[in-house]
C-alpha positions as CSV (number, residue, x, y, z in Angstrom):
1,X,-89.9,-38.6,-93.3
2,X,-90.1,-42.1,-92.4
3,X,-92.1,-43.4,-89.5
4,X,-89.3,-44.6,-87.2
5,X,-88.2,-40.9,-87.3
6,X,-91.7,-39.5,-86.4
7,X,-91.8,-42.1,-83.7
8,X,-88.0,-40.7,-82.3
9,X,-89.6,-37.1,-82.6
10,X,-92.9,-38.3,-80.7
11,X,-90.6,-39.9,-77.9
12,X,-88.4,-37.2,-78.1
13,X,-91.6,-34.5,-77.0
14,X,-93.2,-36.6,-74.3
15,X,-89.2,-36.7,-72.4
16,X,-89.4,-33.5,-72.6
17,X,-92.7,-32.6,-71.0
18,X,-92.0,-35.6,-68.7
19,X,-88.6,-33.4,-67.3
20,X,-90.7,-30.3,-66.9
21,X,-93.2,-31.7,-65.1
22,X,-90.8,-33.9,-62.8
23,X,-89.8,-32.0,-60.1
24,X,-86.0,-30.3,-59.7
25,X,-85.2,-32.6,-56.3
26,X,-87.3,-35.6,-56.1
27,X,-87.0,-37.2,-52.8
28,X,-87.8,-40.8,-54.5
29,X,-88.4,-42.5,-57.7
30,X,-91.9,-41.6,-58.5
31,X,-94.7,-42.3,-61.6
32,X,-93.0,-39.4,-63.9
33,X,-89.2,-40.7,-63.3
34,X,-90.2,-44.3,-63.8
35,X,-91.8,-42.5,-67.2
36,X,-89.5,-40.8,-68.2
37,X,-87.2,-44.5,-67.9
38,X,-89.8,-46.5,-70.0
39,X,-90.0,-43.7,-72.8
40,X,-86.3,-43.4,-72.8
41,X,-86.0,-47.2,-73.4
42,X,-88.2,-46.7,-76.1
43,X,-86.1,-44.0,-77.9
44,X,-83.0,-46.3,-77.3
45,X,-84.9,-49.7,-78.8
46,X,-86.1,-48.0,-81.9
47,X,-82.6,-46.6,-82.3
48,X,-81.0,-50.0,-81.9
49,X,-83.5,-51.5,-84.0
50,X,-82.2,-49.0,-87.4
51,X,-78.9,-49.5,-86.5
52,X,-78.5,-53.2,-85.9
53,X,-81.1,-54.5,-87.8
54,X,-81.7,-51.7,-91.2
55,X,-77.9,-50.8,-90.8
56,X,-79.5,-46.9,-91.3
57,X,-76.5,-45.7,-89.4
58,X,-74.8,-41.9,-90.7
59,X,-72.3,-40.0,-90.2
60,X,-72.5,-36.2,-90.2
61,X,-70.2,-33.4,-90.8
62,X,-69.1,-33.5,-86.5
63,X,-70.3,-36.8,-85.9
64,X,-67.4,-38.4,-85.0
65,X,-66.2,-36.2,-82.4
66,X,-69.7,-35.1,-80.8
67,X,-69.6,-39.2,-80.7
68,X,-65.8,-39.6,-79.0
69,X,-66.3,-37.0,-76.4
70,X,-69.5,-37.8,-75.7
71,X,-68.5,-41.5,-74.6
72,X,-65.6,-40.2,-72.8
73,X,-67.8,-37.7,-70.5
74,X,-70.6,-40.9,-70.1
75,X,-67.6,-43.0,-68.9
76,X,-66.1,-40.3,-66.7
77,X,-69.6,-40.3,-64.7
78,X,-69.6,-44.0,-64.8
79,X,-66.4,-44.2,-63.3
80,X,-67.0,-41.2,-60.7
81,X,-70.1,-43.5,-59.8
82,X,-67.9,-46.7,-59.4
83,X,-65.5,-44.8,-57.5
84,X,-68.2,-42.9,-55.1
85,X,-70.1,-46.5,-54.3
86,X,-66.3,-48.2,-53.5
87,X,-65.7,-45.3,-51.2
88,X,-68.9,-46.4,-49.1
89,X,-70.8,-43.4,-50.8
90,X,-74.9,-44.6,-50.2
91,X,-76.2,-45.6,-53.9
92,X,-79.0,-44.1,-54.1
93,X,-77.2,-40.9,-53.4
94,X,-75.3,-41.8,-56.3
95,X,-77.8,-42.9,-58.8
96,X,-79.0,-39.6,-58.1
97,X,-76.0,-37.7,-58.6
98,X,-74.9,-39.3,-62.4
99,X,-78.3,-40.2,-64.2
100,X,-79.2,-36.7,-65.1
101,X,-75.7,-36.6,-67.1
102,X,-75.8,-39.9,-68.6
103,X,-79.5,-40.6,-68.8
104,X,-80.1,-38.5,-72.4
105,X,-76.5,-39.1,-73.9
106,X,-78.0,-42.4,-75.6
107,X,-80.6,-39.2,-77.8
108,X,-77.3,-38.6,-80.2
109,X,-77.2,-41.7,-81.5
110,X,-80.5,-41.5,-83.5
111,X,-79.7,-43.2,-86.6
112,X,-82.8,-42.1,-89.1
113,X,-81.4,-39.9,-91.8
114,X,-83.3,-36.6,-91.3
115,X,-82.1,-33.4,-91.8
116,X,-85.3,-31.8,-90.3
117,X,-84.5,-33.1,-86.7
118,X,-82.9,-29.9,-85.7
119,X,-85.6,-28.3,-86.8
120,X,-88.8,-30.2,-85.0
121,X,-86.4,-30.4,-81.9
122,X,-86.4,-26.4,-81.9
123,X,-90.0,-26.5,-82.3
124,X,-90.7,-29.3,-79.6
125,X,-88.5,-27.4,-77.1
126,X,-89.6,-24.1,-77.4
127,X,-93.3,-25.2,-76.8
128,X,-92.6,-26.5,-73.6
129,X,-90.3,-23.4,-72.2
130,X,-93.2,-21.3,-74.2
131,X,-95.4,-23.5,-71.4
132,X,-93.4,-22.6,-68.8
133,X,-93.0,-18.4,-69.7
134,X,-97.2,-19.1,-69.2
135,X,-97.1,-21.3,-65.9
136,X,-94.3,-18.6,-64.4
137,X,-96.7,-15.6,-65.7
138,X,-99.9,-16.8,-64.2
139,X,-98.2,-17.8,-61.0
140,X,-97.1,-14.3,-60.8
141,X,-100.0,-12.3,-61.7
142,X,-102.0,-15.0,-59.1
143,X,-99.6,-14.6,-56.2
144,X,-98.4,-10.9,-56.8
145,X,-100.1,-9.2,-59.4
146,X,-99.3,-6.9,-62.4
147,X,-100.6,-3.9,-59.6
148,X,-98.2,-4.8,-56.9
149,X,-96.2,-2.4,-55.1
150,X,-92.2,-1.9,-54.7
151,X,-92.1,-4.2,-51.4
152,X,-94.9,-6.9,-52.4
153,X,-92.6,-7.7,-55.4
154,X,-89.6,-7.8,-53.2
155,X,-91.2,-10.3,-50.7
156,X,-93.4,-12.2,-53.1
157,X,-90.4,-13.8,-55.2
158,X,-92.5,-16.4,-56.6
159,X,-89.3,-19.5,-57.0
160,X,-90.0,-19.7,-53.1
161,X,-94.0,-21.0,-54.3
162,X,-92.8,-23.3,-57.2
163,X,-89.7,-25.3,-58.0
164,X,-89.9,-25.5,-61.1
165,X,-89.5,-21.9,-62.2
166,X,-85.7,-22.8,-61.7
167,X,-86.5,-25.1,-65.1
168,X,-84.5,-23.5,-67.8
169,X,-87.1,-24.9,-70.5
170,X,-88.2,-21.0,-70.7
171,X,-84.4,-19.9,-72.2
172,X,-85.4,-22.0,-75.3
173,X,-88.1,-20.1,-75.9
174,X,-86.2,-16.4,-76.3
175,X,-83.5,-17.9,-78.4
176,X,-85.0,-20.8,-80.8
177,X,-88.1,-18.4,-81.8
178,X,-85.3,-15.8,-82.9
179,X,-84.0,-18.0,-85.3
180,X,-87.4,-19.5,-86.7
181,X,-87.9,-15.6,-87.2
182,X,-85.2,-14.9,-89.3
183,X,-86.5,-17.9,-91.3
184,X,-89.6,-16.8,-92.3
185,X,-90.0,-14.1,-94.4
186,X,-93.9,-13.1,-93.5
187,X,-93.7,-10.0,-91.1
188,X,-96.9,-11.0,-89.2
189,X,-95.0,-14.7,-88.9
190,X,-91.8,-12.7,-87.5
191,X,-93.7,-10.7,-85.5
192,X,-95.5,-13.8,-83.6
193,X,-91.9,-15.5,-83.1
194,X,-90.5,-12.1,-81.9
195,X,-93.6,-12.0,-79.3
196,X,-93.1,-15.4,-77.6
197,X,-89.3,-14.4,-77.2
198,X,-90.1,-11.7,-75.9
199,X,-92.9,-12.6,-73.7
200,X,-90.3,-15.7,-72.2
201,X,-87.4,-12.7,-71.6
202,X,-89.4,-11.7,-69.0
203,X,-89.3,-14.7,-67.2
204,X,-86.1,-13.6,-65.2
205,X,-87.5,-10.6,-64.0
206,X,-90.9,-12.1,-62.8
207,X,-88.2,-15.2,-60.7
208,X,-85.7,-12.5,-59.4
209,X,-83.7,-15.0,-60.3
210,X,-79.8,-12.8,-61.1
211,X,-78.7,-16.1,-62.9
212,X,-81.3,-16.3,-65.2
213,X,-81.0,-12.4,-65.9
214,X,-77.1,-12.9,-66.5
215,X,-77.9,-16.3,-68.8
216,X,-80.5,-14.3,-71.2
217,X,-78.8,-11.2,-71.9
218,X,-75.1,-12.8,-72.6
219,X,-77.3,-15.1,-75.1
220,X,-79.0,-12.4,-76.6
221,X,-75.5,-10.5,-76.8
222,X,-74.2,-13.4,-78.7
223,X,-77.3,-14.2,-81.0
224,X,-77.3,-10.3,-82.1
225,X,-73.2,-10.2,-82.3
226,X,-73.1,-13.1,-84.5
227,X,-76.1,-12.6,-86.4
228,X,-74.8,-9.0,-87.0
229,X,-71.8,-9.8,-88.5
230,X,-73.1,-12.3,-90.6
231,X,-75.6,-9.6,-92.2
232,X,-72.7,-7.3,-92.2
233,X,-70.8,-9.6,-95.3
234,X,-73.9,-9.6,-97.3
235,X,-75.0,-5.9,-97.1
236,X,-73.4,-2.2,-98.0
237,X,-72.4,0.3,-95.6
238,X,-76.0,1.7,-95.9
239,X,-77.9,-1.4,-94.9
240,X,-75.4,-2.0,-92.3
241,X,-75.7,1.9,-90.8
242,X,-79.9,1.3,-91.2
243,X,-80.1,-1.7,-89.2
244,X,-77.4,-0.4,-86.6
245,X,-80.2,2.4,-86.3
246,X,-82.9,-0.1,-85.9
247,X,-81.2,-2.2,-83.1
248,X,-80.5,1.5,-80.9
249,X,-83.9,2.4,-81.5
250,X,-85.3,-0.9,-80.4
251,X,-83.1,-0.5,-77.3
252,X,-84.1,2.9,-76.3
253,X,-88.5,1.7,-76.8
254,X,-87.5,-1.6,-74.6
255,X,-85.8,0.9,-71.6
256,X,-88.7,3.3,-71.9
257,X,-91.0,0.8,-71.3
258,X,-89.2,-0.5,-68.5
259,X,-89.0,2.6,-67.3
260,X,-91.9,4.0,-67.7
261,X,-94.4,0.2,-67.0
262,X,-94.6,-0.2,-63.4
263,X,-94.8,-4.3,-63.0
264,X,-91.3,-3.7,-65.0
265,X,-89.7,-1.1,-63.2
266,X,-90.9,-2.6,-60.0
267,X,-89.6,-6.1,-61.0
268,X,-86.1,-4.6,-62.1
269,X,-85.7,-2.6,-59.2
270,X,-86.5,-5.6,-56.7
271,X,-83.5,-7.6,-58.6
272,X,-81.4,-5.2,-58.1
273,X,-82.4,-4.7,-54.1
274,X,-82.3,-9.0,-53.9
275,X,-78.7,-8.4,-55.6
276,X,-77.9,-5.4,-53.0
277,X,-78.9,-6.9,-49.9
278,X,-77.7,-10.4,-51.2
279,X,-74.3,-9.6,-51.9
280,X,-72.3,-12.1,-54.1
281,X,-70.0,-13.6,-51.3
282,X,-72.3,-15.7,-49.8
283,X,-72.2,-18.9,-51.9
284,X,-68.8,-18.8,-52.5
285,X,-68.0,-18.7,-48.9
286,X,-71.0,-21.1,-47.9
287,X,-70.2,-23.6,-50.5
288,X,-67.6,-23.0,-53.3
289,X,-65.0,-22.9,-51.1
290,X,-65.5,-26.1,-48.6
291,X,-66.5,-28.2,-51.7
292,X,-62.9,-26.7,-53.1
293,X,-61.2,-27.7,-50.2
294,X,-62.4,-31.5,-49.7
295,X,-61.4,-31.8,-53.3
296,X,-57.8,-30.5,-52.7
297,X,-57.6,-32.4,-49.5
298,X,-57.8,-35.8,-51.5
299,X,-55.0,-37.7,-52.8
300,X,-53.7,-37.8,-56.6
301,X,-57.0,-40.5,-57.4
302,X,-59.2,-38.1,-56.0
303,X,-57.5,-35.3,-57.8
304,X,-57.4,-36.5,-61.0
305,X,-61.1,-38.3,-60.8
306,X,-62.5,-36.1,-58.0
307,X,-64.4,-37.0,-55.1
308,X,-67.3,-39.2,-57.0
309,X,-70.5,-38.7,-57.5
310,X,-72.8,-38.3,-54.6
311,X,-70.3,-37.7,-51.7
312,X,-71.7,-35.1,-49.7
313,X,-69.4,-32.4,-48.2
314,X,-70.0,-29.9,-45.4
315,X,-70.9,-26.4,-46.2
316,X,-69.4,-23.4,-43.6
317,X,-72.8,-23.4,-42.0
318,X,-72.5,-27.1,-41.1
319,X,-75.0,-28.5,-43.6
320,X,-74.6,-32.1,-46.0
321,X,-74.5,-31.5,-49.5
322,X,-74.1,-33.6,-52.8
323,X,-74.4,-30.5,-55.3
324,X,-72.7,-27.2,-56.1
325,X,-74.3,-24.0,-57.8
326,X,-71.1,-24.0,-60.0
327,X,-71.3,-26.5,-63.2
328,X,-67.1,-25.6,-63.4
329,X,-66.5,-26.4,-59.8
330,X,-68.9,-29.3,-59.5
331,X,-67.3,-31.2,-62.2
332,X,-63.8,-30.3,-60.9
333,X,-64.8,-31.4,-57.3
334,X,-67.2,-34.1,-58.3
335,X,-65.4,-35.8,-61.6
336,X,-61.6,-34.2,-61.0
337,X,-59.3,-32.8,-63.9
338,X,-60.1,-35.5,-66.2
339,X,-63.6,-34.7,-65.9
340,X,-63.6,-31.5,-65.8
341,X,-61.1,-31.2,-69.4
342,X,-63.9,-33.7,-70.9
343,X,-66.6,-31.5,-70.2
344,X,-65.0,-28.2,-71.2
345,X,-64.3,-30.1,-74.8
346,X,-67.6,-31.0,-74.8
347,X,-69.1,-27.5,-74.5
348,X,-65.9,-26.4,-76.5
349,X,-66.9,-28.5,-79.5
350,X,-70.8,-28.5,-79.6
351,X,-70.5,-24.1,-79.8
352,X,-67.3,-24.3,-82.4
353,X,-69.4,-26.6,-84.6
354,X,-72.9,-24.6,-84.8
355,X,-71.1,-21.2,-85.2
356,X,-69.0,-23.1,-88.0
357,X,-72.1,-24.7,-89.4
358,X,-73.9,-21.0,-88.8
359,X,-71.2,-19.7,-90.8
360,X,-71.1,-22.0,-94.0
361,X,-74.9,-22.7,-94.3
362,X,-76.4,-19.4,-93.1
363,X,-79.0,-21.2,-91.7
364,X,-80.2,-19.1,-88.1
365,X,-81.6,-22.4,-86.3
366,X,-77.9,-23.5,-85.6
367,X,-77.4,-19.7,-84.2
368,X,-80.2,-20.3,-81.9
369,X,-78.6,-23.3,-80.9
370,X,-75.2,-21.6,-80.2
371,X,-76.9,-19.1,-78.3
372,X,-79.1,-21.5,-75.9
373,X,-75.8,-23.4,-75.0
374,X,-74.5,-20.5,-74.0
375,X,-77.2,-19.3,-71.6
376,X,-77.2,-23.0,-70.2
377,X,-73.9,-22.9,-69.3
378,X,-73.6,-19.3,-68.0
379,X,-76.9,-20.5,-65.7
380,X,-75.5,-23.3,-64.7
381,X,-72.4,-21.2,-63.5
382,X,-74.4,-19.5,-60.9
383,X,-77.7,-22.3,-60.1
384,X,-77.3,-26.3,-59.7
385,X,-79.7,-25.9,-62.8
386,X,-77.0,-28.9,-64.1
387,X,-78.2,-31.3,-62.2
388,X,-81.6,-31.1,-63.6
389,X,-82.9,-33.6,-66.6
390,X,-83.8,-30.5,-68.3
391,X,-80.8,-28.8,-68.7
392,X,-79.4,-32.3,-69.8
393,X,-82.0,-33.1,-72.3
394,X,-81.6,-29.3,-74.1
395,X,-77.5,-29.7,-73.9
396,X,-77.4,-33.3,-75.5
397,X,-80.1,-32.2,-77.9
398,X,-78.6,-29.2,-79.3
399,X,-75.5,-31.5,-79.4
400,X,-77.9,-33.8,-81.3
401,X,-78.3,-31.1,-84.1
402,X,-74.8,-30.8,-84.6
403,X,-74.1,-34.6,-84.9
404,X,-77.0,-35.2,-87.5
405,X,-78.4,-32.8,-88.7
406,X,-76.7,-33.7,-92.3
407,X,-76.2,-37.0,-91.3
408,X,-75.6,-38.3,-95.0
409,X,-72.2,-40.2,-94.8
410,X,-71.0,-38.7,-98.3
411,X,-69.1,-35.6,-98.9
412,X,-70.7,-32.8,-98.6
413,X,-70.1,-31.1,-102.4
414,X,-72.0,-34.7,-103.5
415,X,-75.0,-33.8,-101.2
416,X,-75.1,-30.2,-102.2
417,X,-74.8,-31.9,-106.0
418,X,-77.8,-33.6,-105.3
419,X,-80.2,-30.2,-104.6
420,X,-80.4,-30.9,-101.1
421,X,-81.2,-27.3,-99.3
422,X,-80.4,-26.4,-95.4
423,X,-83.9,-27.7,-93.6
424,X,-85.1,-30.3,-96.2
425,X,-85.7,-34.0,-95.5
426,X,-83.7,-36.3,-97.5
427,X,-86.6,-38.8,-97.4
428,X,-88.7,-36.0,-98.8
C-alpha cells in the first residue's frame, strides 16, 4: 500500500474519533469542530495532490454514479443553503443545518488505488462504535447497575446523562464484525467477532432507545436473510436444513437468556413500558405534522426546493425548531421534491450496489455494509441521528466502498486475469 493511502486511512480514523467525541448539538464552533475542519482539509489536499499532480485517478465498477448523485445531493444542500440565507434565514443557523451533509462528501473521491480500503474502514469504524458499546456499558453499570430493579431502570434511562449515546458509531460494531467473521475461518477468531457484535446489540436496550432497537434487528433481519440465501446456492438440502437448525436454536438460547438474566429482562421490559406509556403519536403530532404543513404552505420554489436549510418552524407546543426526527420528512420539508428524489437515489444506489457486489464476489464485508446502511436509515426515520457528522461520515463511507473499492479503471475479466482476489492490495 503506498504511503499517501496510509496517510488517507490515518486521516480517515482520527475524523472519526473526532465526530464521536464532538458533541450531537454544539452550541458554537469549538477545539474538536475546528479539528475535525483542519483534518478534513488534510484528507482533501492529499486527495487533490494524486489527482492533479500523479493523475492516480480510478474508476470503479459504480464509480460513476456514486460520483453523479453524489454531486447532485452536495449541490441540492448548497442551494437549500443559498436559498435559506436569501430568505433572511440567520447563517449560522444555516452553516449548521448543511455541513453535516456536505462536510464528508469530498471522502469518495480518494484517488489511491486500494482495494483494501473497504476493509481498514470496517476495521476503523467498528473500533470506535466497539468504544462507544464500552462508554454506554460503563455509564450504565455506574449510574444504574447490572442489580437494579424494574423501576430504577425505567427512571434511570441513561441518554438523559450523556448525549452521545444517541451516536450511532455502536451499529457498526454489530454488523461490520459479522462480516469479518464470516471471513475468518479460525473458530476462536469468529467467536471474538461474534462477541463484540453481540456485546454492541445490547446497546439499545441499555439507551431505551425504540429507534435503535427497530434499526438493529431490521439489519440483523437483512444480514441473516441475505447471507442465508447466499449459503443456500452453495450447499445441499442437508446443510441448508442443519444450519436452519442452528439459527432456531441460537434464537431460543438468546430469549432464554433474556428471559431468564434479570439486567435483560428488566431492560426489555422498561422499553416496552417507555413505548406504552409513550405512545407513538406524540412526535408526529408535535412535529411531523407542523414541519409538513409550513412545507405545503409554500409556493412552487418552496415546493420543489423546500423551505432551506436552517428555517425554523413552530412545533404544536409553540417551540422553534430547525430539525425533524424524520430523515424522509426533513429532506422533503428542508430540500423539497428535488431533494428529497436525490437522496432516495442515493440510498437507492449505494444498497443495490453492495448487495450486487455481495452477490458476484461473495465477499461478506460488502453485506456488512448493506446491512449498516440500512440500520442508518431506519434510525434516522425515527431520531435526528441525520444531522449528526457521525451518521454522515459512516453513510459517505460505506458509499466510499462501493465507489473504490476495485477502483482499477480496466474491465473487470482483465483484473480478475491478472490474480487479483476480493481484499488484496493491488500495490501489494
Amino acid at each position: 500500500m503506498k504511503i499517501t493511502a496510509v496517510f488517507q486511512l490515518v486521516l480517515v480514523a482520527v475524523l472519526a474519533a473526532l465526530t464521536y467525541m464532538a458533541k450531537p448539538a454544539p452550541r458554537g464552533i469549538g477545539s474538536i469542530e475546528l479539528a475535525i475542519a483542519f483534518f478534513l482539509f488534510m484528507f482533501i489536499s492529499v486527495t487533490l495532490v494524486n489527482l492533479l499532480v500523479l493523475h492516480r485517478f480510478r474508476v470503479g465498477l459504480y464509480s460513476k454514479q456514486i460520483y453523479m448523485i453524489l454531486s447532485i445531493y452536495f449541490l441540492i444542500w448548497i442551494l437549500s443553503a443559498l436559498l435559506s440565507l436569501a430568505r433572511g434565514t440567520e447563517p449560522y443557523s444555516v452553516f449548521r443545518s448543511v455541513v453535516p451533509y456536505v462536510l464528508f462528501v469530498p471522502l469518495v473521491m480518494r484517488t489511491v488505488s486500494t482495494k483494501s480500503w473497504g476493509v481498514n474502514l470496517a476495521f476503523i469504524l467498528t473500533s470506535i462504535g466497539f468504544i462507544q458499546a464500552i462508554d454506554i456499558w460503563h455509564l450504565y453499570v455506574s449510574n444504574v447497575s447490572l442489580s437494579a430493579d424494574l423501576t430504577t431502570v425505567i427512571q434511570g434511562r441513561i441518554t438523559l446523562l450523556e448525549s452521545r449515546t444517541t451516536v450511532p458509531y455502536f451499529l457498526a460494531a454489530i454488523f461490520l464484525p459479522l462480516s469479518f467473521a464470516m471471513r475468518f475461518k479460525s473458530s476462536a477468531v469468529r467467536i471474538a467477532w461474534v462477541f463484540v457484535s453481540f456485546f454492541s446489540s445490547m446497546v439499545p436496550l441499555l439507551t431505551q432507545t425504540r429507534s435503535q432497537l427497530l434499526a438493529v434487528v431490521c439489519g440483523l433481519i437483512a444480514f441473516a436473510w441475505y447471507a442465508g440465501l447466499a449459503y443456500s446456492r452453495r450447499r445441499s438440502f442437508f446443510q441448508r436444513a442443519r444450519m436452519l437448525g442452528l439459527f432456531l436454536v441460537v434464537a431460543l438460547i438468546l430469549s432464554w437468556l433474556i428471559s431468564s438474566m434479570p439486567i435483560a429482562r428488566h431492560l426489555a421490559i422498561a422499553l416496552y413500558e417507555r413505548a406504552r406509556i409513550a405512545g407513538d403519536n406524540g412526535r408526529i403530532t408535535e412535529e411531523w405534522l407542523p414541519a409538513l404543513q409550513v412545507y405545503l404552505d409554500g409556493d412552487i420554489i418552496g415546493l420543489l426546493m423546500g423551505i432551506g436549510s436552517g428555517t425554523p418552524f413552530i412545533t404544536a407546543s409553540g417551540l422553534e425548531r430547525t430539525y425533524i426526527h424524520n430523515l424522509t420528512l426533513y429532506t422533503l420539508v428542508y430540500t423539497g421534491v428535488i431533494g428529497l428524489v436525490a437522496t432516495g437515489m442515493f440510498y437507492w444506489l449505494v444498497t443495490k450496489a453492495l448487495l450486487r457486489l455481495y452477490a458476484r464476489f461473495g465477499d461478506p464485508l460488502y453485506l456488512g455494509y448493506f446491512s449498516l446502511v440500512i440500520a442508518l436509515f431506519l434510525y434516522a426515520q425515527f431520531f435526528a441521528v441525520h444531522k449528526l457528522l457521525s451518521f454522515n461520515l459512516m453513510i459517505i463511507g460505506a458509499s466510499s466502498v462501493v465507489a473504490g473499492l476495485y477502483p482499477l479503471g480496466r474491465s473487470l475479466s482483465l483484473w480478475r486475469s491478472h490474480g487479483f482476489g476480493v481484499g488484496q492490495d493491488e500495490n501489494s
